[in-house]
Structure formats: C-alpha cells, structure tokens
N, C-alpha and C positions, 0 to 999 in steps of 0.2 A: 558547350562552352559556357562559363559562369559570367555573369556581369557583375563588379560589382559598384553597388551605389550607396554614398558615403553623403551625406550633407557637410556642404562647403563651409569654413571658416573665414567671411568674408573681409579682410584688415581694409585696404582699398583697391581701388582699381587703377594699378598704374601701367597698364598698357593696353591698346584698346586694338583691334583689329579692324577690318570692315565691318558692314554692319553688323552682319551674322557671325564673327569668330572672334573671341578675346583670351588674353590670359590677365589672370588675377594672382596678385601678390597672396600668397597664405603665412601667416607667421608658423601655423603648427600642422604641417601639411601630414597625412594619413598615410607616413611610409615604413609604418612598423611589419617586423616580418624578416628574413635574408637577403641582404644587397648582393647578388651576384654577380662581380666583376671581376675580370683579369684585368691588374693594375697596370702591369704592364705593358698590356697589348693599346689598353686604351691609354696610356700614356703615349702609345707610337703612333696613333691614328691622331690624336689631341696635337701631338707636335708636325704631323706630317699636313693635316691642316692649316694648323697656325704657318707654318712656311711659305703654304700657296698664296694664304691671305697677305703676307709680309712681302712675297715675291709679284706678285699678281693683281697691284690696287685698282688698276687700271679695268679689270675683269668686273665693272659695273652691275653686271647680272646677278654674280654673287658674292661678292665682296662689300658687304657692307653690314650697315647695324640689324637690316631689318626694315625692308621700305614700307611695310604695316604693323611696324611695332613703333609706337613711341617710348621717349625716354629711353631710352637702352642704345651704349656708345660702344663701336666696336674696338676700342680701346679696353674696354669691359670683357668684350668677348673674348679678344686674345688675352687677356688675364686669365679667363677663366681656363683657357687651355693651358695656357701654362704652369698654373695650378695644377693640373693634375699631371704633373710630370715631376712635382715634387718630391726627392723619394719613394717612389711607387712600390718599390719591390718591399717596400717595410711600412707601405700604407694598410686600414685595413678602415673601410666603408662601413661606419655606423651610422646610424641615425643622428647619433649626440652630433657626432664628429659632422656629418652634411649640413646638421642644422643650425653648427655655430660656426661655417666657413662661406656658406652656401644661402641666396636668397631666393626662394622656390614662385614659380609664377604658373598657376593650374590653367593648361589649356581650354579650352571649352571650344568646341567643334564649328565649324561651317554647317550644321543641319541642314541649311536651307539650298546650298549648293549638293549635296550628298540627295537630296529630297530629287532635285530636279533632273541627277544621269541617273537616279534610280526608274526614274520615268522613263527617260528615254533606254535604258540597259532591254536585251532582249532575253536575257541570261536571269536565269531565275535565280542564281543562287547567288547573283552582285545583286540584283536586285531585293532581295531580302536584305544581305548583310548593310548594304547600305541604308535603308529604311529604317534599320533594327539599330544605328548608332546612338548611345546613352545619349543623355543631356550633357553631360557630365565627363565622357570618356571620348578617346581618340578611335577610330578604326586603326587597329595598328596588323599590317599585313608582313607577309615573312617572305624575303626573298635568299635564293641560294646560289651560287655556282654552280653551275652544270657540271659534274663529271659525266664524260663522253669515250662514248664505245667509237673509233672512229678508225679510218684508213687512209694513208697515203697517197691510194688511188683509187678511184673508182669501183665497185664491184657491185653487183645485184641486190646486194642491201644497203651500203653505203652508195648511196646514187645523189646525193644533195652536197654540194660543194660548200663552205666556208668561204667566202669571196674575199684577197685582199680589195684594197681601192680600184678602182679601174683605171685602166693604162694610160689615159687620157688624160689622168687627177694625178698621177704621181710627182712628188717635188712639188705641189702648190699648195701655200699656206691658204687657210681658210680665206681670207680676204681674197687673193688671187681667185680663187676656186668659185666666190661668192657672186665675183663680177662677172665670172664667165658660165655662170649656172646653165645658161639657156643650151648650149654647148655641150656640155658635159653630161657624161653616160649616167654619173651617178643619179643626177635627175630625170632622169629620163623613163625607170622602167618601177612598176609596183613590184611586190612579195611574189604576186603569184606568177607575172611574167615573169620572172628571176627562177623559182621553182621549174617554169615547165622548158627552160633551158634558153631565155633570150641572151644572158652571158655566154654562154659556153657554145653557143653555136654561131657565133662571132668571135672568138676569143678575144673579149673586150673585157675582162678581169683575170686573175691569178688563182687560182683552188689554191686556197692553203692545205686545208685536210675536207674528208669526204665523211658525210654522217648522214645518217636516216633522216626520212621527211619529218619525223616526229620530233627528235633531236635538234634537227634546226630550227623548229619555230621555239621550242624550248631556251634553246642559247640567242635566239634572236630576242626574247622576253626574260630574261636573266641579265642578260650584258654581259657573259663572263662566261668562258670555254675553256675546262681542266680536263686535259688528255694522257694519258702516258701510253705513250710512244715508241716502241724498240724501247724499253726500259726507262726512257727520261719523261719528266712528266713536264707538259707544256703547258701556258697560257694562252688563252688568246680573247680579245678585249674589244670591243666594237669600237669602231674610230670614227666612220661620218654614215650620217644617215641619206635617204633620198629625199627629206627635204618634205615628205609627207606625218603630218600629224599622228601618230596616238589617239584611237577612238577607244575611250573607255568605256563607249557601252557595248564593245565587240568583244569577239572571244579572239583567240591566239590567232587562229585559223586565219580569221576573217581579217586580219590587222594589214593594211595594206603599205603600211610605213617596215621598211627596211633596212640593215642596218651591214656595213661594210667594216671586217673586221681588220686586226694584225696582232703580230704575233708580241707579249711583252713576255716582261720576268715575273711579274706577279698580280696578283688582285689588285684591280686599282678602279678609285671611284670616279669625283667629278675632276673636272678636268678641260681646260676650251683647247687644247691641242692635250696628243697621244705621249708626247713626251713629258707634260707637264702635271700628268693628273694624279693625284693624291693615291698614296696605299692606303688599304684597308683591310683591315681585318676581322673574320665574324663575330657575332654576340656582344659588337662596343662602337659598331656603324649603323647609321643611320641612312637610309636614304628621304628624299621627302622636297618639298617644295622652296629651294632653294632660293628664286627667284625673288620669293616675298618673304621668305623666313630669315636669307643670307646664312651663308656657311659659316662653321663652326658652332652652333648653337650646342648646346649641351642638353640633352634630355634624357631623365629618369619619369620606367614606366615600372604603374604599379600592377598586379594581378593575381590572383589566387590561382593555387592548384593542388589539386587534392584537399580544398578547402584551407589553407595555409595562402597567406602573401608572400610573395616573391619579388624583388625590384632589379629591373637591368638598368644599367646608365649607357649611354653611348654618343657618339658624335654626329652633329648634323654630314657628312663628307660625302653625299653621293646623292642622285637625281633621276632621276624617269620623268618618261611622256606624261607618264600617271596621274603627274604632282601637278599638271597645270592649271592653276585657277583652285586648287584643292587645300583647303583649310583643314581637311576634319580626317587625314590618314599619314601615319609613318610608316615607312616599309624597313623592317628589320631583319638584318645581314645576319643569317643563320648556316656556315661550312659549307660543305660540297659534295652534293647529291648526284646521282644518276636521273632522277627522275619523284614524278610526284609519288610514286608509294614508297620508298626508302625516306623520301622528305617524312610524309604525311606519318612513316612509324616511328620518326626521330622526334618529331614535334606535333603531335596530333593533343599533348596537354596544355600545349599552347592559345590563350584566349584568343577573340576577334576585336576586344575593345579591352583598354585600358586606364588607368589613370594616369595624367602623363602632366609633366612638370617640366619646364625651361627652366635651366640652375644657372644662376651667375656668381660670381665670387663677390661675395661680400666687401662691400668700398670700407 
C-alpha cells in the first residue's frame, strides 16, 4: 500500500479538535487526479441523511454540528447536502468546480489515541496498521455487506442461527427496553453463549435464516446480511445489541458484544430505531465516529493507485463500535462480498491511509 505525503498549505486554523486531532482550512488543497463519484447515488444518501437530521433533532448523539469541531453550524451542514443534490445527473466533479463551491478542511489524525489500542491490540497486523498512520493521513478501512450462503433451516453446515429480537423485547421501544434491561434476554448472554446454543435451547429468540459459524461473525462485524433466497434476494440489518462494548484490540472471534438482527428492504446505515435509519449506498458512504464528528459531514479522500491520484467523496451516514473515542479512521462502504477473498480481489489496490478533507459549501 502507497502512503502519500504532501506538505500542507497552512491558511489558518479554524477548527480545532481535542488535543491530538484537528482539521485545517487549505485554500489549495492537493486534489488533483479523477474524482470518482456516482452523482446520483451520493445525491440519495446526501438527501436521505439530511431527512434524518431534519426529522430526528432531538437524536443529540448525532445530530448536530460537531461537538469537537468549532465554528461549523449544522445549518452549514445541511446545505452542504443539499448541495449536492443539485442536478446530479448532469454534474461532473472537478477540481475547479469543488474549489470554487466547496471549503476544504484537512483532517490530521488522533496519533496519540491510535498509539495507545495499538499497545493494547494483540493482533499483529491492527497493530502495525495503526502505529504506521501518516501524520498527515486518516486510516481509512473498507467495510462491505456480507453476501450469504444461507438456509431456511438448520443443516450440518448451516448450524448458526441469524437471531430476530428476543421474545421478551418484542413491541418495546428502546426506552421501554432500556428500563427493563436487567430483565431482558437480550442482556443477558455474550457471542459465544449465543454460538454454542443458550437461544435455541430455550427458544428465547426467532432463527431468521441459518449460516455457518464463519458467516456469522462476518455479518455480526459488517452490520448487513444479503441473501438470495428461493430466487429473491433479502436483507437483513442488526437492530439491538447485548449492550456489551466493542473491543478493538480483539479479533472477530473474540468480540463478545452481539448483535440481534431483522429483516428490511435495503442497506441501511445509522439510525436510533430499525424503522428510521438512513439508506445507503456503497463507494459514497461513510461510516465513522458519529458521536463527535455528527452526521452528514462530507468527506473527500485522496490516494494513489498505480502511482496515479484517485479521489472518492462520500457521506458521513453510518457507525460502528469501532469509531468510539476514534479520531484518526473512516470506514468506507465498498458493495457486497461473500467473504474476505472476493473482498480482498475487488479492492486489494486499495490504500490503508489517505488524505482526507471535511467539504462544506461555501457561505
């Protein structure tokens, strides 16, 4: 993988993060090379975000400017989205064109939190990547939808259940469910008691469909399960977890936080109820730290391949355990794999760091 490193053009500093992460205003940011985007699709993600945020102010967690960005007003933000919904289908991404619509703000990484789960990771090869992040660049990681070999019922290879909610939790809205946690099954069991059958030998949840042990921790670490089915191809979408953290210095295996699914119509990102959460679409979604970044942020990333620059843009609209306390990584929404060697042969010229840029639409 290429890094590349570019000396910054510094105009001022109008937004600062914690101590360790800030973004910097550039007047002439270093995004020459092919902008690759479908206008379209990121147009539908751009408006399908801006909706939640119009429908959803009340969603404090991520609805807002930015609780470690100053200056930047999410009245701004949803401009920006809206922005790009302007004639999409007869837009075309230039440089001119971004540099005289668009005011670029160059991320500069968390290092010093990246430093410290690199210490704790037992995983040799998070703990490289993370050590090894530029000064300069973001870790930007790739996440995909699972496409799933799966069955109906049970058999000697599909033996690992797809869980809806538990029977306990049905019909209760999150608050209802929150108050009565102590109670309730969903808290109650880890991944591996789940795995070696404490649902299913109580029937205290619903098998949606049945997939290999492999399979499952795959879509349990993806968020997203594309099946086809007797000829129809289905979704299905993690709806509540058991209420256990996200250890990122574990592997897949080891992750003891679990995640209870259902079925929808489509790919869909963040979201604080199943009915409510934003569609998405790959190669113009963003997933990422929500919490402190807030939703709809816009970001273009830069990178070489085959010694050429390449830039994507896409929308902040989706979240992982990943992103908690995490300044210095995006995860980018790349279609729908079987698994990691059909991934890894579709995007293996894909970098591990990038130069990356917050765009707002020029006041």
């Amino acid at each position: 993988m290429m890094n590349i490193y570019r000396p910054i053009s510094l105009v001022f500093i109008s937004l600062s993060f914690s101590i360790h992460a800030e973004f910097v205003l550039q007047k002439s940011p270093e995004i020459d090379g092919e902008i690759s985007v479908n206008t379209a699709n990121l147009c539908d993600v751009a408006d399908n975000t801006k909706r939640y945020i119009e429908l959803f102010p009340q969603d404090t967690f991520a609805v807002h400017s930015g609780e470690v960005i100053e200056g930047v007003s999410l009245t701004r933000v949803v401009k920006t989205l809206d922005f790009l919904c302007q004639s999409p289908e007869n837009r075309s991404f230039t440089r001119e064109y971004l540099l005289q619509h668009f005011d670029f703000y160059r991320w500069l990484p968390d290092k010093k939190q990246a430093h410290q789960l690199a210490e704790q990771s037992k995983n040799a090869v998070k703990k490289r990547l993370l050590n090894n992040i530029p000064e300069q660049q973001i870790f930007i990681t790739k996440y995909y939808t699972k496409l799933l070999n799966a069955s109906e019922k049970p058999t000697a290879q599909f033996n690992q259940a797809l869980y809806a909610l538990p029977a306990d939790e049905q019909g209760m809205s999150l608050v209802e469910a929150e108050k009565n946690k102590q109670a309730l099954t969903r808290y109650q069991l880890t991944r591996q008691q789940i795995i070696n059958g404490a649902l299913l030998d109580n029937n205290l949840a619903q098998p949606l469909i049945w997939l290999t042990e492999e399979a499952l921790h795959d879509v349990l670490l993806q968020g997203t399960g594309v099946v086809e089915i007797n000829g129809k191809r289905r979704y299905f979408n993690v709806h509540r977890n058991n209420g256990i953290a996200y250890d990122y210095t574990r592997g897949k295996r080891e992750q003891a936080r679990y995640w209870y699914f259902a079925e929808v119509p489509s790919i869909l990102g963040y979201g604080k109820t199943l009915a409510d959460k934003i569609s998405i679409k790959p190669d113009v979604t963003f997933a990422g730290n929500v919490k402190q970044l807030g939703l709809g942020k816009l970001f273009l990333i830069n990178y070489q391949v085959d010694g050429k620059p390449v830039n994507n843009m896409g929308v902040l609209a989706d979240q992982g355990g990943a992103f908690d306390n995490n300044l210095f990584q995006l995860d980018f929404l790349k279609g729908s794999y079987y698994g990691w060697k059909d991934y890894y042969q579709a995007n293996k010229h894909l970098p591990d760091y990038a130069n990356t840029w917050l765009m707002l639409k020029k006041q």
